[in-house]
N, C-alpha and C positions, 0 to 999 in steps of 0.2 A: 756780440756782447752776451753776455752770461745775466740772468736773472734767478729771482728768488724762486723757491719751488712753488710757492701759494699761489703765481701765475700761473702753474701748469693745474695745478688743484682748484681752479676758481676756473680753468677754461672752459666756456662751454655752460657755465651756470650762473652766471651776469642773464643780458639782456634777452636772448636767444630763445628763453621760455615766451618774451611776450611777443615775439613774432607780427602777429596779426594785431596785436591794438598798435605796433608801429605802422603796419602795411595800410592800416588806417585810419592814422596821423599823416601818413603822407598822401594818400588820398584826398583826405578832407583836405590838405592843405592845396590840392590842385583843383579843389574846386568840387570833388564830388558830394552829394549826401548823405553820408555815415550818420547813424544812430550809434552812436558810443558805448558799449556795455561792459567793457572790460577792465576799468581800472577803480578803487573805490576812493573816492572822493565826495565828501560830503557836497552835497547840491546847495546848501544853505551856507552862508558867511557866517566866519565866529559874530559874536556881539557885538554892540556896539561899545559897550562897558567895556569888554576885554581890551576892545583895538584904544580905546581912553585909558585905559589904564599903562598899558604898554608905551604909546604916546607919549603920555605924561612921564613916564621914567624915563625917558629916554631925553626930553626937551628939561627934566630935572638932573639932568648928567648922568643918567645910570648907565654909562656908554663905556664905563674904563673896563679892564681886566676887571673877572673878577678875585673872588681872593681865596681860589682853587679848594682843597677839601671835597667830600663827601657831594655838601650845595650851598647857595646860598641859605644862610643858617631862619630864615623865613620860610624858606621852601622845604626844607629838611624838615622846620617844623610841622607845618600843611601836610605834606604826605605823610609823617608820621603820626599827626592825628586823625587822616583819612582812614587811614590804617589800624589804626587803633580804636574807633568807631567799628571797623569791620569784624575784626579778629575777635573783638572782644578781650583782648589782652594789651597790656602794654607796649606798644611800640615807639621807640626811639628815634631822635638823629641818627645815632649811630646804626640804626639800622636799614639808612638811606643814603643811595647813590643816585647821581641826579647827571642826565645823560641828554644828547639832543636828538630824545626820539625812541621811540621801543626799539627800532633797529640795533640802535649802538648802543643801547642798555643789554639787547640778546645777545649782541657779538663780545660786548667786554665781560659780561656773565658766563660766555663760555668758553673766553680766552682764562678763567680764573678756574675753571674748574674739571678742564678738557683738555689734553694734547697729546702727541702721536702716540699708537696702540691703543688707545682709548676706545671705546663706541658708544655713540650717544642713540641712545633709541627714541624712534619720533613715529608718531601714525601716519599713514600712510590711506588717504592724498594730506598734501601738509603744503602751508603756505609757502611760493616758489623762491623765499630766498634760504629758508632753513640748511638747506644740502648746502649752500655757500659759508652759511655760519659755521656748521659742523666742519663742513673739509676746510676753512681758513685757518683755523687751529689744530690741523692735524690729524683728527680725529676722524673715523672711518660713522656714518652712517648707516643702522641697521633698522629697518622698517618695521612696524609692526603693523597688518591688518585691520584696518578700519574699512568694515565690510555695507554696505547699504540696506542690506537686510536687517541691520541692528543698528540703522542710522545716524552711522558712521561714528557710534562711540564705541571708545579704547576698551576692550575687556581685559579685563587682568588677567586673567588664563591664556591672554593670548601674548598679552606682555611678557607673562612671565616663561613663554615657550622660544620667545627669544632672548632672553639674557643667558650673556656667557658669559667666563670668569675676566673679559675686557672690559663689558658692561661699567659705564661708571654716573650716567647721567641718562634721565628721563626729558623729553623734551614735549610736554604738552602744549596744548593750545585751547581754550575754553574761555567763552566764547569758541568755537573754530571757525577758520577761515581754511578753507571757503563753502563748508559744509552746513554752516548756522547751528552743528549742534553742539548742545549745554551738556557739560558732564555733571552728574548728578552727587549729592555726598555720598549715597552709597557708592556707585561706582569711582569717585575718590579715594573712597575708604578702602576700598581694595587693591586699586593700583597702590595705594598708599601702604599697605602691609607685603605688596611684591617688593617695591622700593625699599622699605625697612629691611626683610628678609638677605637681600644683596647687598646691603647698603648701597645705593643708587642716591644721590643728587636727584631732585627734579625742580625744575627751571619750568612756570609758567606762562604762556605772552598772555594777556590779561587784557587786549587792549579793546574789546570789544565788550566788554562789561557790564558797560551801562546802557547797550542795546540789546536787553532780552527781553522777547515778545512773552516767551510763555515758562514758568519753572524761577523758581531762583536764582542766584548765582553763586557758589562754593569755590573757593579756592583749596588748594592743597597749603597756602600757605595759613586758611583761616584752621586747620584741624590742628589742635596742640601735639598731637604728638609725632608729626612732620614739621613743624616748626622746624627745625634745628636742620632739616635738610632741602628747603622748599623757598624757591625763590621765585618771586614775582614780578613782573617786566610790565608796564604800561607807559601810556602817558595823555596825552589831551587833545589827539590830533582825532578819537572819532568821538569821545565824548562831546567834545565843546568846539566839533567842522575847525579845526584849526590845525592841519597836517604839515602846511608850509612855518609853521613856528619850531617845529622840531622840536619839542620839549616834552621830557619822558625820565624814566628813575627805572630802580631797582631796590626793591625789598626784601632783604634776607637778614642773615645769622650776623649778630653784630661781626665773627671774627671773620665770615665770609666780607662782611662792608672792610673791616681792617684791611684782610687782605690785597682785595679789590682796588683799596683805592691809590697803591702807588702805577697800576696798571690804568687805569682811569684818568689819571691826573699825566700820566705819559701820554696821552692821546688827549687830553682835553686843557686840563688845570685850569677847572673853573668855567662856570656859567656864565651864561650871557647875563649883566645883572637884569634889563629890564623885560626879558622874555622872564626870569624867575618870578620878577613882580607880578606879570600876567599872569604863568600859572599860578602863585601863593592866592592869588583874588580868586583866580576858575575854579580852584581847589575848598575856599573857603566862601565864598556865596552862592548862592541858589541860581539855578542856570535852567532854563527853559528848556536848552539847544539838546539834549539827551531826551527827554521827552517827546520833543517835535521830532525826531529822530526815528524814534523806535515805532510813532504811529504812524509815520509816515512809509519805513522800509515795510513794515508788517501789512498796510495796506495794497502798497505796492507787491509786492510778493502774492497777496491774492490775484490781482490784478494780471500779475503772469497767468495763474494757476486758470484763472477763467480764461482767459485768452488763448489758451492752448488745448483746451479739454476741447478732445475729440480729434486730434490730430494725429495721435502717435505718439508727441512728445509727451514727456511725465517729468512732472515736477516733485522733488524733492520739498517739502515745504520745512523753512528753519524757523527756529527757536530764535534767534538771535542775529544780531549783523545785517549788513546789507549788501550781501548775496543772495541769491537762490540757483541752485546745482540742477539743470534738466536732461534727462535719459534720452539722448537720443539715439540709443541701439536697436529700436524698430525699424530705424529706418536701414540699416544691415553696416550701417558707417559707425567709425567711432568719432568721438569730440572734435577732434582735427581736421579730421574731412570736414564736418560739419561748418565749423569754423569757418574754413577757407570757403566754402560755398555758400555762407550765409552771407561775409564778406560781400559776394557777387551783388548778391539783393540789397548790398547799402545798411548789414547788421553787423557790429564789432563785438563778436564773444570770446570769454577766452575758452580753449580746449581745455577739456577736466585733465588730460594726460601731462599738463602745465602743472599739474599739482601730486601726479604718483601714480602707480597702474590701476588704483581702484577707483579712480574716477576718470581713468579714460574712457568710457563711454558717457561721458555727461559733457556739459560746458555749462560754465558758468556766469550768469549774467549777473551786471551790476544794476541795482535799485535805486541809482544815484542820477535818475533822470525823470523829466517829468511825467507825470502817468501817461497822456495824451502820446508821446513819444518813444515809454515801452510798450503801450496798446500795438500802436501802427508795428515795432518790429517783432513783439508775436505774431500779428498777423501776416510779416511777410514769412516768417519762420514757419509758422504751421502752414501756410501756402504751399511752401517747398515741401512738407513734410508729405503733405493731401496728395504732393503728384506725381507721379510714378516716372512719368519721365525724367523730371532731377532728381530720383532716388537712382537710376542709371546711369544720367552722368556723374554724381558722385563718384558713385562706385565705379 
């Protein structure tokens, strides 16, 4: 039988990257004891207001179709006054698309503004489903340089040494995943005159936002004179521990939301009404869950950093998120070895090479577990690191 070409373009960039958090899952599920550090999952339940809230729409009927558009017209408002708090400029319904999850916000964002010949430029290591976003739509994937020496933020000189006359879209990430680093307004403000210069689209994911430890947050969509080319992707699954709800948007250019939305409404047509209700409430009252959040990854993150000092391994320490990225090319292995051997001692990481070639010698662990529990697997990890004899079996 004869298939679409997007199956041969998607081969290979599905599951395959997370390898070891499945070899993992299946592990644990036969009984062994894995410390889990691979996948980001908030360790805390949403609220109890949210799950009431949602409840209650739901046992009040809010269970039919909804009544397709952009969102429902609550939610459209919510994020557009979130938004317009932020910007400092007026933001609209019409300048919102409401999607289930930053995922299908990123994929239907660059089904609108990307297909074949095209290249979308993204840094490099980049979260592991992006190469599936870019190549679903056609579009060729071309890397730019996110080096560690400059903690793994985008320079626009380096940006701009890859753009060629294909070039049609910028694909940032800030927050980043899975590096924790914050891009700064100056270095916005620069990417944001390379983008200008080519005319380049640039496409934000945004979803890690409201966990940043140290620095502010800048959007390229809050700078006025990117507006008109800069779209932004989030949604409520790490703000407010609620990922299994799938509820997320898309912020841009009213004629991009025009455009957008008969492609949107082909794959969706319409919200779920009473996950809308939840977010419009998450969106518009004060929420603890992002606060408990950021003091929590940011402790934990120490929490690695002292547990490994002195072993070899070196921790990258982020700004944001709950991740933290550790070097381990002392030990003469890169992240994947690592991985598979830390596996052995009952530790689940992912390999940094899961995310691009410049963080193949790292891996990165998740914060989404209780201290007492990434204590114990630092310390079987620098165990390994201290002894020389599994630095030969490794290798």
């Amino acid at each position: 039988m004869r298939y679409a070409s997007i199956t041969d373009r998607l081969r290979g960039l599905g599951s395959g990257k997370w390898a070891v958090h499945f070899e993992a899952r299946r592990r644990a599920e036969a009984g062994d004891a894995i410390i889990e550090l691979t996948i980001g999952e908030p360790d805390i339940p949403p609220e109890d207001d949210l799950l009431d809230v949602c409840s209650a729409a739901m046992h009040a009927g809010r269970t039919g179709y909804g009544i397709g558009g952009g969102a429902d017209p609550e939610l459209a408002e919510a994020i557009a006054a979130k938004y317009s708090r932020r910007t400092g400029r007026t933001i609209t319904p019409a300048n919102v698309l409401a999607f289930p999850g930053t995922q299908t916000a990123l994929y239907a964002s660059m089904m609108g503004i990307a297909e074949y010949g095209d290249e979308v430029l993204v840094g490099d290591p980049l979260y592991a489903t992006y190469q599936g976003v870019i190549h679903a739509v056609g579009a060729t994937m071309r890397t730019v340089p996110l080096r560690a020496e400059n903690g793994f933020h985008m320079r626009a000189e380096d940006l701009d040494r890859r753009v060629t006359d294909k070039s049609r879209v910028v694909l940032l990430n800030s927050p980043h995943n899975p590096t924790g680093a914050v891009l700064t307004r100056g270095e916005l403000e620069a990417i944001g005159e390379v983008c200008k210069r080519h005319d380049l689209w640039i496409i934000c994911d945004e979803v890690y936002e409201e966990l940043i430890f140290n620095g502010e947050f800048v959007s390229p969509l809050d700078l006025p004179d990117l507006a008109e080319r800069a779209i932004a992707v989030s949604s409520i699954s790490k703000s407010h521990a609620a990922p299994g709800f799938r509820s997320g948007w898309a912020v841009g250019p009213v004629e991009f939301c025009e455009r957008l939305l008969p492609v949107s409404e082909t794959m969706l047509f319409g919200n779920q009404p009473f996950i809308a209700d939840m977010t419009t409430y998450a969106l518009t009252e004060p929420s603890p869950t992002a606060a408990t959040l950021r003091e929590t990854y940011m402790r934990r993150a120490n929490v690695v950093a002292k547990a490994l000092k002195g072993s070899g391994l070196e921790p990258l320490m982020p700004d944001a998120g709950m991740f933290i990225l550790v070097d381990v090319s002392a030990m003469g292995i890169d992240g994947e070895a690592f991985a598979w051997r830390a596996l052995a001692e009952g530790v689940a990481v992912m390999p940094g090479g899961s995310f691009g070639q410049q963080a193949k010698d790292f891996v990165r662990i998740s914060l989404t577990v209780p201290d007492e529990d990434l204590e114990t697997a630092c310390a079987r990890m620098a165990a390994m690191a201290r002894t020389k004899e599994n630095v030969r079996q490794i290798a």
